[in-house]
VEXDREN-2710 file (C-alpha; in Angstrom, 1 decimal):
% VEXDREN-2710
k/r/px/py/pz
1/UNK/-82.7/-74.7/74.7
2/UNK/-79.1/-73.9/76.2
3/UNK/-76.8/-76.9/75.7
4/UNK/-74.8/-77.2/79.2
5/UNK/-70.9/-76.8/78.6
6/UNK/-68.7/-79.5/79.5
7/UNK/-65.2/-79.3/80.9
8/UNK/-63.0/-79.6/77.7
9/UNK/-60.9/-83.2/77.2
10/UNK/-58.6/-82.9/74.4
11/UNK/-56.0/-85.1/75.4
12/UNK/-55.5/-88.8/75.0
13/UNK/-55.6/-90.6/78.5
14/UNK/-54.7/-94.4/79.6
15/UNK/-58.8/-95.0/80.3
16/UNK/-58.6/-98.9/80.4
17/UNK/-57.4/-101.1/82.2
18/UNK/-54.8/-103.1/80.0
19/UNK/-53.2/-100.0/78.9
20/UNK/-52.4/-99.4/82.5
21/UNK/-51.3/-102.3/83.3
22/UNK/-49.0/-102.2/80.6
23/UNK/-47.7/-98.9/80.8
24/UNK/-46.8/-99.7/84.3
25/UNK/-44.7/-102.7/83.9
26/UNK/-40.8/-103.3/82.6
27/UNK/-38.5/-100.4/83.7
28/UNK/-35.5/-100.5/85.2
29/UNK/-35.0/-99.6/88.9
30/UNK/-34.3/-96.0/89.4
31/UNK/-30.8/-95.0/91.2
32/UNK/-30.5/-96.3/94.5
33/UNK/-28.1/-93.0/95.4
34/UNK/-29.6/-90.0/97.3
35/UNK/-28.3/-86.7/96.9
36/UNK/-26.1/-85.1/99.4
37/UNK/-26.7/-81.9/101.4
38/UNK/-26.1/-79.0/99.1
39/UNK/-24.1/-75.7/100.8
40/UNK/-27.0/-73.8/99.4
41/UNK/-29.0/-76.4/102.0
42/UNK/-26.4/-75.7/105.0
43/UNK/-26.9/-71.7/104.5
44/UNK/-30.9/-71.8/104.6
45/UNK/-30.7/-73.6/107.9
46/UNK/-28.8/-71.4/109.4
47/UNK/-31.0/-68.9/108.1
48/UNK/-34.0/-70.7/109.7
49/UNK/-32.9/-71.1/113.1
50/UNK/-32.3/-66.9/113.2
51/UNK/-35.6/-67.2/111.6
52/UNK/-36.8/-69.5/114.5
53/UNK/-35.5/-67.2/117.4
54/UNK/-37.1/-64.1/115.9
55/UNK/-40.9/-66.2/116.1
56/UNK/-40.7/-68.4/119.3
57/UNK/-43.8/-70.8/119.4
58/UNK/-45.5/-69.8/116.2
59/UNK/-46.1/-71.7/113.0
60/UNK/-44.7/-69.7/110.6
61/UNK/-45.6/-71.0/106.2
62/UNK/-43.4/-70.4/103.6
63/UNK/-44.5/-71.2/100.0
64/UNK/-42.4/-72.2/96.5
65/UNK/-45.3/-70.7/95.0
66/UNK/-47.5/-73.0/92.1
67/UNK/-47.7/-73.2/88.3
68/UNK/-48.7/-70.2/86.0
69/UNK/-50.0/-71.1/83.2
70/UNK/-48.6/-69.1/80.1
71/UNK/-51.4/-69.8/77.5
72/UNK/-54.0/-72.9/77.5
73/UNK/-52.1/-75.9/78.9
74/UNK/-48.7/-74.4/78.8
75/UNK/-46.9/-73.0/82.4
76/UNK/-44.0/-70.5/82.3
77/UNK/-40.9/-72.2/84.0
78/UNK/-41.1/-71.9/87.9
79/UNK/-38.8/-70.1/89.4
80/UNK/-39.7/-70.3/93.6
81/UNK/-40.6/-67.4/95.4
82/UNK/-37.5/-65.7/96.6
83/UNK/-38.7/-66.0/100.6
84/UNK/-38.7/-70.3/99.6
85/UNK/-35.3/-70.4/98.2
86/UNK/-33.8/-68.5/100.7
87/UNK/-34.9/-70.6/103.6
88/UNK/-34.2/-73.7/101.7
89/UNK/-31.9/-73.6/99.6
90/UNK/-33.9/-75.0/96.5
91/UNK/-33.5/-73.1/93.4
92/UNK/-33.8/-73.2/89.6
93/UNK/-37.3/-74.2/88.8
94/UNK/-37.4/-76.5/91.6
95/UNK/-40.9/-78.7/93.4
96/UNK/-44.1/-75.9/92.5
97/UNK/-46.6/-76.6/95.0
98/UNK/-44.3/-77.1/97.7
99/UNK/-44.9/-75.1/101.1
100/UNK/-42.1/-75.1/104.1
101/UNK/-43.5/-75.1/107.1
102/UNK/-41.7/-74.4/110.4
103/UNK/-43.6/-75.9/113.1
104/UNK/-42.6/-74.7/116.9
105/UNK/-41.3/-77.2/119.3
106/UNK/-42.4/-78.0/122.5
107/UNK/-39.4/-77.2/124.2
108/UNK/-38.3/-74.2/121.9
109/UNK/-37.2/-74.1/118.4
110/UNK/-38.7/-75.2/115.2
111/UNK/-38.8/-78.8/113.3
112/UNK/-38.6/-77.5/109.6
113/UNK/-40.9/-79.8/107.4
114/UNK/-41.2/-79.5/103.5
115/UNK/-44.5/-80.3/102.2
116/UNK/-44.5/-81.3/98.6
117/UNK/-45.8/-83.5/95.9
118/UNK/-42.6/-86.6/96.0
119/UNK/-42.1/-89.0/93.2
120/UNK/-45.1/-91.0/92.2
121/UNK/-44.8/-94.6/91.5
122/UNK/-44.7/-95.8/88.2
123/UNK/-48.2/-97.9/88.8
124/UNK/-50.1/-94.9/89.5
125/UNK/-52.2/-93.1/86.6
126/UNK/-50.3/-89.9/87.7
127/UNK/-47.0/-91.5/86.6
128/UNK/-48.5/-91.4/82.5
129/UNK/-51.7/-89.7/82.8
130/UNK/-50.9/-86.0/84.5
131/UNK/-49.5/-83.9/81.8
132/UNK/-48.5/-81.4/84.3
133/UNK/-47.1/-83.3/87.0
134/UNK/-46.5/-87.1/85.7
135/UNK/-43.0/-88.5/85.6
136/UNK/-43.2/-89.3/82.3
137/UNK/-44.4/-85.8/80.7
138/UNK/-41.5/-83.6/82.9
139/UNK/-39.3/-86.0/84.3
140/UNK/-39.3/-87.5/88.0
141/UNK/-39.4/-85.4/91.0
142/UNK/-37.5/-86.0/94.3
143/UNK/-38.6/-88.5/96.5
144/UNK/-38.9/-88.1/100.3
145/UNK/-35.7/-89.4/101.3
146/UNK/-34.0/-87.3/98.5
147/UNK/-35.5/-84.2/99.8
148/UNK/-34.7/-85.0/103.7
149/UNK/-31.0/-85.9/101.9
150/UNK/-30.3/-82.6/100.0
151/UNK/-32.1/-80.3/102.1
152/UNK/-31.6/-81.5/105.7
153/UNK/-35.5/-81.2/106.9
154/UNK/-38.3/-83.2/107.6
155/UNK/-40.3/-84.1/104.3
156/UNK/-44.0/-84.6/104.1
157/UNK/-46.7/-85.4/101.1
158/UNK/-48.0/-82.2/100.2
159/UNK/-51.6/-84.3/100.7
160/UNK/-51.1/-83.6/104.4
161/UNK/-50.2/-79.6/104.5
162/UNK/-54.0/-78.3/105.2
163/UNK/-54.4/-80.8/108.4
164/UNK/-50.9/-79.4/109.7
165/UNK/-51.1/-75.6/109.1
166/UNK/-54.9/-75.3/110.5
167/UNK/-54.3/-76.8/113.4
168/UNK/-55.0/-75.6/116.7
169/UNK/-54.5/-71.9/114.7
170/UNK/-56.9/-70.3/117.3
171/UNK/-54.3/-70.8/120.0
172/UNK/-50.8/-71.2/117.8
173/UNK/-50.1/-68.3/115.7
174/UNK/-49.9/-69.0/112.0
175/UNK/-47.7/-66.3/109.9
176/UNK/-47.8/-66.8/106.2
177/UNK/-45.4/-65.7/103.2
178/UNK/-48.8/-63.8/101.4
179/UNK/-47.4/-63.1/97.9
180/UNK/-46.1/-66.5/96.7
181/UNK/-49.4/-67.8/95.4
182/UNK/-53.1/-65.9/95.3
183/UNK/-55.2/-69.6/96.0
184/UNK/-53.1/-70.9/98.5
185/UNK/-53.2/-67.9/101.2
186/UNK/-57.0/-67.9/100.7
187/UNK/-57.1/-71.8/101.5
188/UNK/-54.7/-70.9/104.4
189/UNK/-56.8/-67.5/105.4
190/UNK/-59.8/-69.9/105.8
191/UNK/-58.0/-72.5/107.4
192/UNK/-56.7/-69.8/110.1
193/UNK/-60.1/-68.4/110.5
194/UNK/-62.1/-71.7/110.9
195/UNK/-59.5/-73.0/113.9
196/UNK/-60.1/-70.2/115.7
197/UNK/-57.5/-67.6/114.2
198/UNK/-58.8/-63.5/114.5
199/UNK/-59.6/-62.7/110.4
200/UNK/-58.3/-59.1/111.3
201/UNK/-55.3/-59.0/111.9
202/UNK/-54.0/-62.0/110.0
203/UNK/-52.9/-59.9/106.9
204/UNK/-50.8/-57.5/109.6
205/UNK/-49.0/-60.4/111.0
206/UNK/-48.3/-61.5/107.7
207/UNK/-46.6/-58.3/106.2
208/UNK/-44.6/-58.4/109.2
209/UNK/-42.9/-61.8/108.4
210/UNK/-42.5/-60.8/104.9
211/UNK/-40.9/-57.6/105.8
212/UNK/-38.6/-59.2/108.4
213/UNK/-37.2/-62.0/105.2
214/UNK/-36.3/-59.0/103.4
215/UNK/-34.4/-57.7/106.1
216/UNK/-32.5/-61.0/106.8
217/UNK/-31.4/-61.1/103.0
218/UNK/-29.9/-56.9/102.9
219/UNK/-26.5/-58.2/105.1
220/UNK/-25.0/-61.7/103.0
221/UNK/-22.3/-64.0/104.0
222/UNK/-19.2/-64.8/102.6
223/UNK/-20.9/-67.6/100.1
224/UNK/-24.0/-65.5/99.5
225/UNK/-21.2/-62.5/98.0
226/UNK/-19.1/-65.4/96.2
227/UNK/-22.6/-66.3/94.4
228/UNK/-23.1/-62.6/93.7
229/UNK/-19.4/-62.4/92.2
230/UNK/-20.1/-65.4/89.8
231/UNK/-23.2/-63.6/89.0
232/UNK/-20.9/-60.7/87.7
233/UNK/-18.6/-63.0/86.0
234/UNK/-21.3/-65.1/84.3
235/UNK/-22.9/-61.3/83.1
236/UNK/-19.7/-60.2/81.6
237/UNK/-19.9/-63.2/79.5
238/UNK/-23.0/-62.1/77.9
239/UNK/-22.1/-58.3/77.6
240/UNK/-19.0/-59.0/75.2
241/UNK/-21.0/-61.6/73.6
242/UNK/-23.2/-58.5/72.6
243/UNK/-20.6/-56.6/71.9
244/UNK/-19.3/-59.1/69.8
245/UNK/-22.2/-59.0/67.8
246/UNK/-22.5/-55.5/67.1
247/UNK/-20.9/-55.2/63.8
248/UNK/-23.8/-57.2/63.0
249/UNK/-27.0/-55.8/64.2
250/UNK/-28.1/-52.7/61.6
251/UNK/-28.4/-54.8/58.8
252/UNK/-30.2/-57.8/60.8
253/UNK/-33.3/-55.9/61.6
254/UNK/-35.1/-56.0/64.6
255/UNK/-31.5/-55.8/66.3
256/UNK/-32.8/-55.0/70.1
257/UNK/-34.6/-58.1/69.5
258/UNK/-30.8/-59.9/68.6
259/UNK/-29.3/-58.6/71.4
260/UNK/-31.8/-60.1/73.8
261/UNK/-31.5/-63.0/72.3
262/UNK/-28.2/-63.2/72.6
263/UNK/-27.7/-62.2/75.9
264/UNK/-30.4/-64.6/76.7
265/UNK/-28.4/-67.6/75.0
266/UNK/-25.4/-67.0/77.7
267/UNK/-27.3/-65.8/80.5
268/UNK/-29.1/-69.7/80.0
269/UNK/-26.1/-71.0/79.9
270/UNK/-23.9/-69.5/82.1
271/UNK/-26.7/-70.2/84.9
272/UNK/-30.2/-70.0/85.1
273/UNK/-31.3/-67.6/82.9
274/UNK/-31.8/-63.8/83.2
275/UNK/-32.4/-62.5/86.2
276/UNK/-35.1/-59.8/85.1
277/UNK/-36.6/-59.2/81.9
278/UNK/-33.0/-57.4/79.9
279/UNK/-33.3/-53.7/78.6
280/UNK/-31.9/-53.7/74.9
281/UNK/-32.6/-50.1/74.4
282/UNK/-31.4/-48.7/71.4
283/UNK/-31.1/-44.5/70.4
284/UNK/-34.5/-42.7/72.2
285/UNK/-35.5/-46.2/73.1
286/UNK/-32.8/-45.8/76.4
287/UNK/-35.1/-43.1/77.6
288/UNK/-38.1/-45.4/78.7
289/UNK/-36.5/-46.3/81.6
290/UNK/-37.9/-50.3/81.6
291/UNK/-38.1/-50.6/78.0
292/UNK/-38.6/-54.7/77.7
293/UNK/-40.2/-54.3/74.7
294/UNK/-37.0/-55.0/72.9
295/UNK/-38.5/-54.6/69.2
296/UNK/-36.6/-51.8/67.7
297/UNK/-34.1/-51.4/65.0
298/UNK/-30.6/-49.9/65.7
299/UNK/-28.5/-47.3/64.0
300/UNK/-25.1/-47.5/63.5
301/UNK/-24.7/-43.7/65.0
302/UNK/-26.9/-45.0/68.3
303/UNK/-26.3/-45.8/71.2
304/UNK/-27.1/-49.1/72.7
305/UNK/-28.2/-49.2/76.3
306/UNK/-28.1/-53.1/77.8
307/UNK/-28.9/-53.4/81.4
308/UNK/-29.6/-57.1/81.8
309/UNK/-27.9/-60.1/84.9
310/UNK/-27.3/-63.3/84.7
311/UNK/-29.2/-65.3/87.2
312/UNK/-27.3/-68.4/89.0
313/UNK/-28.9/-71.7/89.6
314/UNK/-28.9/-71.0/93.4
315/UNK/-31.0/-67.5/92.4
316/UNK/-28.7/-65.0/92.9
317/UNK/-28.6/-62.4/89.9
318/UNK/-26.7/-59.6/88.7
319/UNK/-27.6/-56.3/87.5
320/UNK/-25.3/-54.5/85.2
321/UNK/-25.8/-52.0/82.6
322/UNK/-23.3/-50.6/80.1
323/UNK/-23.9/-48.1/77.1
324/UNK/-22.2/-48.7/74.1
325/UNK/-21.7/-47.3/70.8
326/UNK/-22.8/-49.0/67.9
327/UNK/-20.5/-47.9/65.2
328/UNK/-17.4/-48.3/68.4
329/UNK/-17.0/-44.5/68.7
330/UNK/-18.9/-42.1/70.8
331/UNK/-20.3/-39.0/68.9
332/UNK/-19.4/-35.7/70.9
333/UNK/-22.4/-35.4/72.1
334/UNK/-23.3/-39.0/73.0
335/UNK/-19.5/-38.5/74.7
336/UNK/-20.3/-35.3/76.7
337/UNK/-23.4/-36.7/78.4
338/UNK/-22.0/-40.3/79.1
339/UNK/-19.3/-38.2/81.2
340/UNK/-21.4/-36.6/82.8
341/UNK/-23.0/-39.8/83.9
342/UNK/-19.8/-41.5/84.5
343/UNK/-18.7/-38.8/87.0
344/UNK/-21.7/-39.2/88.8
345/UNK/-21.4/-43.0/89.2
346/UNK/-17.6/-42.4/90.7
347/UNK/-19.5/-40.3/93.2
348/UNK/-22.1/-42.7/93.8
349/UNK/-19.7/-45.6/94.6
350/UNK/-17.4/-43.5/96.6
351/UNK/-20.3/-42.8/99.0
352/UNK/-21.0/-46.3/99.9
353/UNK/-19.4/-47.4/103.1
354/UNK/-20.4/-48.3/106.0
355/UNK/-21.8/-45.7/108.5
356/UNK/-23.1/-44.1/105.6
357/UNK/-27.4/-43.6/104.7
358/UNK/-28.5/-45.8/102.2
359/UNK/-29.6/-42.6/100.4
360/UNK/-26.1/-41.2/100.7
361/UNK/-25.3/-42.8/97.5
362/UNK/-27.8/-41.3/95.7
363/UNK/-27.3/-37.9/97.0
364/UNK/-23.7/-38.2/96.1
365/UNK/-24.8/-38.9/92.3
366/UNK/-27.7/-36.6/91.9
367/UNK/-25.5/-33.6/93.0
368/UNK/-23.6/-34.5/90.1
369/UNK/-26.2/-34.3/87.6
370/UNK/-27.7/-31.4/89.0
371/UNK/-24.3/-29.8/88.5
372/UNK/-24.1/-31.0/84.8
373/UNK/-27.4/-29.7/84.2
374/UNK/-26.8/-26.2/85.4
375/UNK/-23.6/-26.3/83.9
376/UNK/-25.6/-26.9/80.3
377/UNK/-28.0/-24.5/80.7
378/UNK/-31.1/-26.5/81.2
379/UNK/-32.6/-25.7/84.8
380/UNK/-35.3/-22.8/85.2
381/UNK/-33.3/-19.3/85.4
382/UNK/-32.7/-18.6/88.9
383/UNK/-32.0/-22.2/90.1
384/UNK/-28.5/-23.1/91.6
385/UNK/-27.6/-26.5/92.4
386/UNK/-28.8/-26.3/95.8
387/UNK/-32.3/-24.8/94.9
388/UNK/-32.5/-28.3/92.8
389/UNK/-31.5/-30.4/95.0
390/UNK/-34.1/-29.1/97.7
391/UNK/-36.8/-31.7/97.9
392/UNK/-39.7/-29.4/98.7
393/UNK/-39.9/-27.1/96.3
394/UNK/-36.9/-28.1/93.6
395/UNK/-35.8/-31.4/91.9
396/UNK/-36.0/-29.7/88.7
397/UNK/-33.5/-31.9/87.6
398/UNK/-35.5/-35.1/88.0
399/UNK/-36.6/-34.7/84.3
400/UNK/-33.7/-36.3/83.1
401/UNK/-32.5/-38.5/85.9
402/UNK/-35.9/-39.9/87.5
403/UNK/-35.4/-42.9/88.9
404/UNK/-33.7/-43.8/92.0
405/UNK/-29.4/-44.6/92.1
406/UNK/-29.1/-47.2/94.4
407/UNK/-31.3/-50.7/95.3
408/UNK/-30.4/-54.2/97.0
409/UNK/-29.1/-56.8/95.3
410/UNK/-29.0/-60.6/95.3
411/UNK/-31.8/-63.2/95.1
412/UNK/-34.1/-60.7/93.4
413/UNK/-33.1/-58.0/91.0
414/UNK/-34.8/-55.7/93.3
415/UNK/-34.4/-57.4/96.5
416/UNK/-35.3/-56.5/100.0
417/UNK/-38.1/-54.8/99.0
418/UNK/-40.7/-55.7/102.1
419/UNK/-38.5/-54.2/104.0
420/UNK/-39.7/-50.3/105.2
421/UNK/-38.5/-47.3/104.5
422/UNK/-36.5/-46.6/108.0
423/UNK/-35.2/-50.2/107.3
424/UNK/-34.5/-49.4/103.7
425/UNK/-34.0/-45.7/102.5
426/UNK/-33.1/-44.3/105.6
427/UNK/-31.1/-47.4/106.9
428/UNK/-27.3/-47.3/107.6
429/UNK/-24.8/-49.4/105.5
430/UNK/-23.4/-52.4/107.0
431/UNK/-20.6/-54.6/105.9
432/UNK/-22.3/-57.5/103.5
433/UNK/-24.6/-55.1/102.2
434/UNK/-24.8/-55.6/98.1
435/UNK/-26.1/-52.4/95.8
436/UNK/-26.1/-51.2/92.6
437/UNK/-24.8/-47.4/92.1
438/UNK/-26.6/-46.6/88.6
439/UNK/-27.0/-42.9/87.6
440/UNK/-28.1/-41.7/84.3
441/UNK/-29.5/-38.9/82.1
442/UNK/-32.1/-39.3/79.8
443/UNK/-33.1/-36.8/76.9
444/UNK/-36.6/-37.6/75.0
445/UNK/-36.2/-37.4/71.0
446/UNK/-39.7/-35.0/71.7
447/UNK/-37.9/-32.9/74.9
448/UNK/-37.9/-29.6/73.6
449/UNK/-36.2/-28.4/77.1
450/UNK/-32.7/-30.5/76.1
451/UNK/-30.1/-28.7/74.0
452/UNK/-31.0/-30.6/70.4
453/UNK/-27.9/-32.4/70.3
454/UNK/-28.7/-34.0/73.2
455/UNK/-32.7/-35.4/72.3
456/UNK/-32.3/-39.3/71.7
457/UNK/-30.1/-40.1/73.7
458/UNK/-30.1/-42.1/77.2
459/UNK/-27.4/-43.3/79.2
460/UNK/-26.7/-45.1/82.1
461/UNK/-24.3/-46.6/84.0
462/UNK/-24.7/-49.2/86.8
463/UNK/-22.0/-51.9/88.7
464/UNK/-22.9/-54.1/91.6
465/UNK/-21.1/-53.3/95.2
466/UNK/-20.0/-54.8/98.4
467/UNK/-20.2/-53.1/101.4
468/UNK/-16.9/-53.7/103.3
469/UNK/-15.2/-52.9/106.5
470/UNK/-13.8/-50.0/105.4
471/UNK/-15.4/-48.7/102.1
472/UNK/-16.9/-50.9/99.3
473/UNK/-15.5/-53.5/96.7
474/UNK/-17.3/-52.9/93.2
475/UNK/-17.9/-56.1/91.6
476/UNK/-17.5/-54.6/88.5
477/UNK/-14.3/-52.8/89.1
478/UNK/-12.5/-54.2/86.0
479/UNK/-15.4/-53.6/83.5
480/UNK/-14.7/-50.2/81.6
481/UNK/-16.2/-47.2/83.0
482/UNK/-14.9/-44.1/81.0
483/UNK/-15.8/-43.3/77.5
484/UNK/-12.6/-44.5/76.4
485/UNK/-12.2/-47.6/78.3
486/UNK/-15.8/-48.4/76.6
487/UNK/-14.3/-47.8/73.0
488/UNK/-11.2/-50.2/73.8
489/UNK/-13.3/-52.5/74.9
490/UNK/-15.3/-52.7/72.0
491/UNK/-12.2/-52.9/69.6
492/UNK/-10.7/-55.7/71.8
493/UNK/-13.7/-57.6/72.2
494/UNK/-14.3/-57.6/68.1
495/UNK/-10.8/-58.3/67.1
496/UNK/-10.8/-61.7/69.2
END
């Protein structure tokens, strides 16, 4: 005989009534101030109301995105989805579960109404009993009037959401923000479909919001590139905090592992957190391009490749990498190929402007390595420059510089990305614009094609920059670029 399983109930709970009773009575009155619109607030309405012209009369569903739960009953911290913050301002790990919805007037516009789970009251069984939610396992939430307050929108109990997004969806479109959470566009899908909505060409319609928010974000304003500049500042904190440390690392063990932590410990406080998961990569460990494993041991004759950003509380990240000698002192070889990379980021930045192709930049730098390379010998006999450089039948030299140079910048490390390729790679630069120019070469302990002074070692390069009027400011324009600048740097940082 099978024995039926049971939901499992391993925490305590207030099951009678006394207890509830008493857990509900004798505290003090919360603060009777509300909070005041943020700037962050101001910005995301006048991001909604170009938002609002681009969609006249339709419904259009923007979610935070829920809890995930990181093993049994633990969650990651929430961080919103990007599309959220942007178009409300809310940041940090700020309201799961919430959804903004912008519901089209009568007479043209949108009202902009926050659904989300407010403040409980303290004689509810949510207040002490919801581990995940209750005021007095994470702390109190907003309440209505705060929300309304900070954000300057309409705010609604979550408890209401499905009645208002399914209704009359057969004759008002509904567009939905698909990726912020699985469970809730099924629930809206269904909703949609059962007031009348076509199921084919909902997930079309979608995309096509999606794709326009990544648009909007590629051209900031003036506050947008201040929050980007702190972002830079707040990084540079963390990078000579490494550097700081480096003396230190070969004898600790595990030393990628110190350096992320490290980093981490600044990046935390200096805002938010990271802004993607940091690349410690020491010796041939810089040649796995997204090495987050961070579990190696490091050299005193390596090199150490950190490309990690510090992440605001209003979202906006940097992305910086620097490569750095362990011991202080580039080896010859380590020095001849972070030249070469060097070079190629001068040429990389010195291509962004507007007018320019987005992909300008890139061609700038890879000419540059592909010049390096033939200069050292290491493309098939017979190949110039230009026969590499030919998409169709060359890029011979993508063996040690794979990845792209350039990608948008600001509230996610790779942002922009629903946009499409004629309104990304083959776009035109326009003043606001944010990028990262980073170019590098990368030779595999195991490449038996690079020279054998060259196998191990990775390096890259990579500052964050403003399209302006008339050219670019570089964000990073007073970190050190050049091999030398990198070994002052190193010396003044340690001698502090």
């Amino acid at each position: 005989m099978s024995e039926k399983q049971t939901k499992p109930e391993n925490r305590a709970r207030p099951t009678t009534e006394e207890f509830r009773t008493f857990v509900a009575e004798d505290w003090a009155p919360r603060r009777s101030t509300v909070p005041q619109l943020t700037e962050a607030a101001r910005r995301a309405a006048v991001r909604r109301e170009t938002l609002s012209q681009a969609y006249p009369g339709e419904r259009l569903v923007i979610p935070a995105g829920g809890l995930k739960v990181r093993s049994n009953d633990t969650d990651y911290v929430f961080r919103p989805h990007t599309a959220f913050a942007y178009l409300t301002g809310l940041g940090a790990d700020r309201e799961p579960d919430a959804v903004l919805v912008m519901e089209p007037r009568e007479g043209g516009g949108h009202e902009s109404i926050l659904y989300f789970r407010p403040l409980a009251g303290r004689d509810t069984d949510e207040f002490f009993g919801d581990a995940r939610y209750g005021e007095f396992w994470v702390g109190a939430r907003p309440t209505i009037e705060d929300i309304e307050s900070e954000l300057g929108l309409t705010g609604r109990h979550i408890d209401g959401f499905d009645d208002a997004v399914g209704k009359d969806a057969g004759s008002t479109r509904v567009r939905l923000v698909r990726d912020a959470e699985s469970e809730l566009t099924a629930r809206v899908d269904r909703l949609r479909t059962d007031n009348g909505a076509a199921a084919e060409t909902l997930e079309e319609e979608d995309l096509v919001l999606g794709a326009h928010l990544s648009t909007m974000r590629m051209v900031k304003d003036d506050w947008e590139l201040d929050q980007m500049r702190q972002a830079v500042e707040a990084t540079r904190v963390g990078f000579e905090a490494v550097i700081a440390e480096l003396p230190t690392v070969v004898e600790r063990g595990r030393g990628e592992r110190w350096v992320e932590g490290i980093f981490g410990l600044h990046a935390r406080h200096q805002g938010n957190g990271v802004g993607y998961d940091s690349i410690c990569a020491a010796g041939d460990h810089a040649n796995t391009l997204h090495w987050i494993k961070n579990t190696g041991d490091i050299g005193s004759d390596e090199l150490l490749l950190l490309d990690a950003g510090v992440e605001l509380d209003t979202l906006f990240t940097a992305d910086v990498t620097r490569t750095l000698p362990i011991n202080g002192t580039f080896s010859d070889a380590q020095r001849e190929i972070y030249d070469a990379v060097c070079e190629a980021q001068a040429a990389g930045i010195a291509a962004v402007r507007p007018g320019a192709k987005f992909s300008d930049v890139h061609a700038a730098a890879i000419r540059v390595i592909a010049e390096k390379l033939h200069g050292w010998g290491l493309l098939p006999e017979g190949v110039s420059v230009e026969d590499t450089l030919d998409t169709e039948h060359g890029q011979y030299h993508r063996r040690w510089m794979v990845h792209g140079t350039s990608h948008h910048l600001g509230l996610d490390v790779h942002d922009c990305a629903q946009a499409t390729r004629s309104e990304y790679m083959e776009a035109v630069l326009e003043p606001g614009m944010v990028l990262t120019v980073e170019p590098g070469l990368y030779f595999k302990a195991d490449d038996l094609k690079a020279p054998e002074r060259f196998r191990g070692i990775g390096v890259r390069i990579e500052d964050d920059v403003i399209v302006t009027d008339d050219g670019c400011r570089n964000l990073n324009a007073d970190w050190p670029h050049t091999a030398d600048e990198v070994e002052e740097w190193i010396r003044e940082v340690q001698s502090r």
